[in-house]
TILUMLO-640333 format. One line per field, with one value per residue (C-alpha): residue in three letters; x negated, y, z negated. Coordinates in pm, 1 decimal, always signed. Each point is the difference from the previous one (the first is absolute). Layout:
<recs>
residuo	c(Ala/...)
px	c(X/...)
py	c(Y/...)
pz	c(Z/...)
</recs>
This chain:
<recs>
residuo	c(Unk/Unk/Unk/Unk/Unk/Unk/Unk/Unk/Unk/Unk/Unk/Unk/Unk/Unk/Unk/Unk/Unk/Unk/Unk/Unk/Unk/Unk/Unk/Unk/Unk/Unk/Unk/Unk/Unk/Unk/Unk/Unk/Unk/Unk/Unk/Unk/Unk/Unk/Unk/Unk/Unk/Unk/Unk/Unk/Unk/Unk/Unk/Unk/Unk/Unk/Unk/Unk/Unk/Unk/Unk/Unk/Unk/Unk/Unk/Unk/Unk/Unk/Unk/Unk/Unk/Unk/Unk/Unk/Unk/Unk/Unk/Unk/Unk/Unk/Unk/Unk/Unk/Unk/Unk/Unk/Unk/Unk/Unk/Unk/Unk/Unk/Unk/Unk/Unk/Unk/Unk/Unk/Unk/Unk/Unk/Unk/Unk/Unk/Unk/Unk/Unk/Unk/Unk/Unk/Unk/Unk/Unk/Unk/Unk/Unk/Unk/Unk/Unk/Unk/Unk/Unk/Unk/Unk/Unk/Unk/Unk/Unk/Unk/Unk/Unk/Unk/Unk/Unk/Unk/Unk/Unk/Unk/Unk/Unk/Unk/Unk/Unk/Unk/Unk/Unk/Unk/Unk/Unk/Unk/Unk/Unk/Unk/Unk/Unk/Unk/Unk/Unk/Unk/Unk/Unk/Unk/Unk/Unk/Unk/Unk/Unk/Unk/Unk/Unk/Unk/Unk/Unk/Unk/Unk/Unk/Unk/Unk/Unk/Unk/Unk/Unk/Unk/Unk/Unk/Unk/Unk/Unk/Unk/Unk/Unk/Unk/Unk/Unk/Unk/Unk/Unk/Unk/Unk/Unk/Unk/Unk/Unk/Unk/Unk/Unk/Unk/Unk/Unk/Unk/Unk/Unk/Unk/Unk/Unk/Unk/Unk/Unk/Unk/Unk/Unk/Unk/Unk/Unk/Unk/Unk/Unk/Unk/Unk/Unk/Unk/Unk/Unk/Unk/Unk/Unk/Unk/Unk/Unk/Unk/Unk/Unk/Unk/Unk/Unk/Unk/Unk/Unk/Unk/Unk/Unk/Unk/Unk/Unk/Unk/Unk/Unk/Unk/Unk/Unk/Unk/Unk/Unk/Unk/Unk/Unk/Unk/Unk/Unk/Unk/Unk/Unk/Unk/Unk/Unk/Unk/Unk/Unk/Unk/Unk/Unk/Unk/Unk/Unk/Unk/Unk/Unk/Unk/Unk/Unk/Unk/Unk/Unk/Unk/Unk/Unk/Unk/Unk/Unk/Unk/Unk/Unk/Unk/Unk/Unk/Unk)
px	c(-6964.6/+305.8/-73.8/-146.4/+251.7/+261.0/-235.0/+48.5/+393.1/-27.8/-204.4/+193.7/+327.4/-184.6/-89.7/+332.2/+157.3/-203.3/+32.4/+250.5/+302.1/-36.6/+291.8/+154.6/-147.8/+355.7/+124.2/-304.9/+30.2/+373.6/+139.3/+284.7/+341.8/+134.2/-229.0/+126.2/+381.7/+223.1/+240.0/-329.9/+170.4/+320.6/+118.6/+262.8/-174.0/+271.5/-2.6/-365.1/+0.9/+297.1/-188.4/-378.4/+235.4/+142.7/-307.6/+37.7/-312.7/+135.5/+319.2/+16.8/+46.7/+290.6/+211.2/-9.5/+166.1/+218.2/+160.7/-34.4/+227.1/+234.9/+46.8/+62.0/+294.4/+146.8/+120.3/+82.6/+339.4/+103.5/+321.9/+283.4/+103.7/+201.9/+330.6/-75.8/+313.3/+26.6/-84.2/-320.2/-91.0/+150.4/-256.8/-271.2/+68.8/-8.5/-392.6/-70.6/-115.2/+320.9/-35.5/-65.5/+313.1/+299.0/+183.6/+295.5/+293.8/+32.7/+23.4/-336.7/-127.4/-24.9/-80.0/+11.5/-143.5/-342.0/-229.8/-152.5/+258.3/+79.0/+317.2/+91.5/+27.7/+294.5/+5.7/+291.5/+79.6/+306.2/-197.8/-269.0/+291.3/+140.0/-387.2/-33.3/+223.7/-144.5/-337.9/+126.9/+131.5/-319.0/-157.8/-236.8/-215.9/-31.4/-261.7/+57.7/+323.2/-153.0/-208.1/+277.3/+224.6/-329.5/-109.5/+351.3/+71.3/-333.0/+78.8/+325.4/-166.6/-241.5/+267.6/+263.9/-332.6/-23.4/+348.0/-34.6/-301.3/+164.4/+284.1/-184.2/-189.4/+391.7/+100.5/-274.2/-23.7/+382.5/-51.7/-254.5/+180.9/+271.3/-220.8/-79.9/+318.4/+210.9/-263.5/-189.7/+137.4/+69.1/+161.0/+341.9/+95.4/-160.9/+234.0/+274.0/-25.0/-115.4/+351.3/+181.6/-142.4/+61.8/+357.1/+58.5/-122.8/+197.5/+331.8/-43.4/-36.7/-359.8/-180.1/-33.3/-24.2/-331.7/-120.0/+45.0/-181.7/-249.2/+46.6/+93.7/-183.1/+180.5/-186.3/+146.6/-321.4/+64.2/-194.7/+120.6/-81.4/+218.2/+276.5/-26.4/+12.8/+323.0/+187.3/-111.5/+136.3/+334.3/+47.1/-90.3/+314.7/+200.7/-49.8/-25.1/+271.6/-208.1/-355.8/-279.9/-146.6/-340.1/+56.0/+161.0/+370.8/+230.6/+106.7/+229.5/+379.2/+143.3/+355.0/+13.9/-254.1/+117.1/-116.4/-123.8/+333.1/+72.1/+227.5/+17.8/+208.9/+264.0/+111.9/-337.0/-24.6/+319.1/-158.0/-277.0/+144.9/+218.1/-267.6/-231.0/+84.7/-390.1/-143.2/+243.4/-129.0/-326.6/+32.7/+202.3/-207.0/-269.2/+209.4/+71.1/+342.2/+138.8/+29.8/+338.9/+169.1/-39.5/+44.2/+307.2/+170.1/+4.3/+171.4/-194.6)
py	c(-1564.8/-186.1/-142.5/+307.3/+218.5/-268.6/-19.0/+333.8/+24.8/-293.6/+223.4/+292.1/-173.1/-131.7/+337.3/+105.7/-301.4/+57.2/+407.4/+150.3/+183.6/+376.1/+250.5/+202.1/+347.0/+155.9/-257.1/+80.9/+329.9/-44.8/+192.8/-285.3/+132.9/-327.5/+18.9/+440.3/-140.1/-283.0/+158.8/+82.6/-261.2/+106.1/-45.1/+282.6/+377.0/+179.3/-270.3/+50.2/+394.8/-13.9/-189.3/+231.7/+274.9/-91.9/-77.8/-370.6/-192.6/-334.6/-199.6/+78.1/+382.7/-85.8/-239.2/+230.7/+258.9/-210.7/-49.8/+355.7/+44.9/-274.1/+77.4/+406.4/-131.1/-238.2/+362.2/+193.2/+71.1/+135.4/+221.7/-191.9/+81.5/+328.1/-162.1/-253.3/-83.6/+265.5/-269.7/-64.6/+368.7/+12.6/-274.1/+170.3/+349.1/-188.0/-102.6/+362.9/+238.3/+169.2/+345.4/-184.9/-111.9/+137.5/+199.9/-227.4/+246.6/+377.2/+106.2/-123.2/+301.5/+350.6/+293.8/+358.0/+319.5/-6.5/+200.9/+323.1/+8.7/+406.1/+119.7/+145.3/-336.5/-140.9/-391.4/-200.0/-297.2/-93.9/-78.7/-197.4/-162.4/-135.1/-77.5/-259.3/-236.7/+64.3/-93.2/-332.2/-94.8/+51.5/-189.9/+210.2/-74.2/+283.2/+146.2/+35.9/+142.2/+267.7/+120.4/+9.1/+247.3/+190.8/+37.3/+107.3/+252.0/+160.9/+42.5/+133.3/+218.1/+162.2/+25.6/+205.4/+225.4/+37.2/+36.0/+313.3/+116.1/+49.9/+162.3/+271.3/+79.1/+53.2/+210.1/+253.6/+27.7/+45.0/+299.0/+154.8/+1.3/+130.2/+296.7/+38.0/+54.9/+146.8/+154.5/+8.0/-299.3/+286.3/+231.6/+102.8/-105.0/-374.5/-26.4/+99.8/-234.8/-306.9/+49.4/+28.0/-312.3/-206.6/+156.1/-104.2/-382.8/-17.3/+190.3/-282.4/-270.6/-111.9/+70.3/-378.5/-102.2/+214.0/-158.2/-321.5/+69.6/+187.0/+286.5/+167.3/-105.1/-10.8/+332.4/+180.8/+4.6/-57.5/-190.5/+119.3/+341.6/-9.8/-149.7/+274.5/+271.9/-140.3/-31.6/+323.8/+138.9/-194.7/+125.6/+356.4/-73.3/-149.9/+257.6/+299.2/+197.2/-64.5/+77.8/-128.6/+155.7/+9.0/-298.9/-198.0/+38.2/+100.6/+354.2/+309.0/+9.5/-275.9/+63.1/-254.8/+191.3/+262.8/+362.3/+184.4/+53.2/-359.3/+44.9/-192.1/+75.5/-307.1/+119.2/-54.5/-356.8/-115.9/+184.0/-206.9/-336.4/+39.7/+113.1/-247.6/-243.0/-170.2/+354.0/+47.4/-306.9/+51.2/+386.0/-95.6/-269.7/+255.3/+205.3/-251.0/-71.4/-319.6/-28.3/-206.9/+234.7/+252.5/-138.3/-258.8/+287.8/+209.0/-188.4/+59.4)
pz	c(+6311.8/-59.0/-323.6/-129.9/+68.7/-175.1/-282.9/-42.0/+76.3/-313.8/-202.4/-2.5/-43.0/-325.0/-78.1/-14.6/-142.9/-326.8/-19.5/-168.1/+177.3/-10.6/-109.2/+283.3/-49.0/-32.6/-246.7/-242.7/+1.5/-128.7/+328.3/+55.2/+2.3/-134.4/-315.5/-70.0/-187.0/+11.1/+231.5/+300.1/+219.0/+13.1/+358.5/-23.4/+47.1/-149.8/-349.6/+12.3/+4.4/-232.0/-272.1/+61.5/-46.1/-322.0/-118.6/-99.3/+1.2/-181.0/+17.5/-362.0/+117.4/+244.1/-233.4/-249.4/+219.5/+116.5/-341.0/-129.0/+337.6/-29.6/-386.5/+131.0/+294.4/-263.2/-199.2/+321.1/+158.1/+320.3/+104.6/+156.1/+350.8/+39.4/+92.3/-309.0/-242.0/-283.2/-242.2/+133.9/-44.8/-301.5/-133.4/+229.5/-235.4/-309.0/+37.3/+38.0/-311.2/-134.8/+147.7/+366.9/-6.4/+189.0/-264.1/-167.9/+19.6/+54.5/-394.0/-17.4/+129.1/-137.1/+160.5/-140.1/+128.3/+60.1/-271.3/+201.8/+228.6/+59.4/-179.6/+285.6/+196.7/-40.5/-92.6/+66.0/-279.1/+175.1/+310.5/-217.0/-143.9/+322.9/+151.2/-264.6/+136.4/+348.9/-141.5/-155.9/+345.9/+148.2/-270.3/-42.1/-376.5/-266.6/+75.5/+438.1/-165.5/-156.2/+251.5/+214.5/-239.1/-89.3/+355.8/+94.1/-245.2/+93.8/+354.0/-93.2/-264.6/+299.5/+268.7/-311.1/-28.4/+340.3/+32.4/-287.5/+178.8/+299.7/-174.2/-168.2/+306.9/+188.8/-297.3/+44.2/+394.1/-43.8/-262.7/+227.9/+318.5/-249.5/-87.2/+324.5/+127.3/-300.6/-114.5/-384.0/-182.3/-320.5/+229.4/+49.2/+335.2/-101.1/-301.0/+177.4/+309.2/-193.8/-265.1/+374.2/+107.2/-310.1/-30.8/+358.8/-100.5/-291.1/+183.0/+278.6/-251.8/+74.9/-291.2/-108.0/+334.6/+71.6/-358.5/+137.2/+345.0/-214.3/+166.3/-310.5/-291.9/-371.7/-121.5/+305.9/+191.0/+394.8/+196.2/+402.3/+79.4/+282.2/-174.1/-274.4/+258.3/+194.8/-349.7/-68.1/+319.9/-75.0/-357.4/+116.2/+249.8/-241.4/-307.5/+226.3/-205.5/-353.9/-86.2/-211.1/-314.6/-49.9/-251.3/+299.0/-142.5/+228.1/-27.6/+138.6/-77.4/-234.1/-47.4/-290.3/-188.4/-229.3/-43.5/-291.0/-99.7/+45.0/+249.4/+332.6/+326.0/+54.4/+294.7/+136.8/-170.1/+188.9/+326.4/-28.1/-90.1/+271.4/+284.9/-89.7/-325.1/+51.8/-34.9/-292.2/-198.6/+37.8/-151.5/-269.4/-164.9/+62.6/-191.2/-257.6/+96.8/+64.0/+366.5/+8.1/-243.2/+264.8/+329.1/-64.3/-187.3/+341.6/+325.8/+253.8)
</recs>
């Protein structure tokens, strides 16, 4: 049993000697990794993902890449570091297209009102004057420049609207509560008191002040109902002794004025001036008399 069994141990060592190897299944089907591209056996994962992502499949694909990316860096240019020399900005701006670049001096720039801008709104060309050399220190280029003025004069533009808006809306609650209170703005009694307020504002001096303020605006219009009714109350203190037309000129006894006859009582004048030589004034150039002529002529 010996012998036959290493007969046959001989045999099919023989056997095998003489066959051909055979393929590993996986290898013939063209499943090996190694075989897919040239870069399969890459040891690092992240290289490996890197270059499936891409999409390279031959060396070919990766040097050409390579160059295309070394020829793109060999024309690029970074920013120096913020607390760089001037100079090295200076050569930094230079690369840059013309209207990227910080703008050279402050006459470079023009500004002028903006076109649709409300004639109404007021625009100030001494203050875009003086914000050009404000933008050439912040070296800002042309065009952030002009966004900046544009953007600027808009927002001004809305908040003088506003500004009007609000304005407009004061004027008329102030004329109702006027109406309410002096009754029908045509009336009598609301002539009368408004020409005792403004006489009181302009007696006390405060005319251009209240302009100023706003309070009073330049076609007479005020903008404080309470303010209006306190002046009102002053003047009708102040002026007691005169009254008001229905045209809002004072009225009563003038003593400068003359009768039909042409005639005019001097003894009253010199009464007058010397009672009360502000009083005096004020009738005579209502009169059409020169004030001084009057009241320097009479010691008081």
């Amino acid at each position: 049993m010996t012998d036959s069994a290493e007969a046959g141990s001989v045999a099919a060592e023989t056997s095998s000697a003489g066959a051909p190897a055979q393929p590993n299944a996986s290898e013939a089907n063209g499943s090996s990794s190694a075989a897919d591209t040239p870069f399969s056996g890459l040891q690092d994962e992240g290289a490996r993902k890197w270059v499936e992502t891409k999409g390279y499949k031959t060396v070919d694909d990766v040097v050409s890449a390579a160059h295309s990316l070394e020829t793109k860096l060999g024309t690029a240019f970074t920013a120096p570091a913020a607390d760089a020399p001037k100079e090295e900005w200076d050569r930094f701006w230079t690369k840059l297209p013309e209207d990227r670049r910080p703008i050279a001096s402050p006459d470079k720039l023009e500004f002028k009102r903006p076109e649709g801008l409300p004639e109404n709104v007021p625009y100030s060309s001494e203050l875009a004057e003086a914000s050009r050399s404000w933008m050439h220190e912040a070296e800002l280029n042309p065009k952030q420049a002009q966004v900046v003025h544009d953007k600027f004069v808009g927002y001004m533009a809305e908040q003088a609207q506003a500004q009007q808006a609000a304005m407009a809306k004061s004027v008329e609650e102030t004329h109702d509560a006027l109406v309410k209170e002096w009754g029908p703005q045509d009336s009598e009694g609301f002539r009368t008191k408004l020409e005792l307020a403004n006489r009181a504002m302009k007696k006390l001096g405060l005319v251009d002040a209240y302009k100023a303020k706003g309070i009073l605006l330049p076609d007479g219009a005020l903008t404080d109902q309470q303010i209006a009714v306190a002046f009102s109350a002053i003047g009708e203190a102040m002026f007691k002794e005169d009254s008001i037309g229905s045209d809002g000129v004072p009225g009563g006894e003038n003593p400068f004025k003359r009768d039909a006859n042409g005639n005019r009582s001097i003894t009253a004048i010199s009464a007058l001036v010397k009672s009360d030589p502000e009083r005096a004034k004020r009738l005579a150039r209502e009169a059409g008399e020169n004030p001084a002529l009057w009241v320097s002529s009479n010691p008081l």
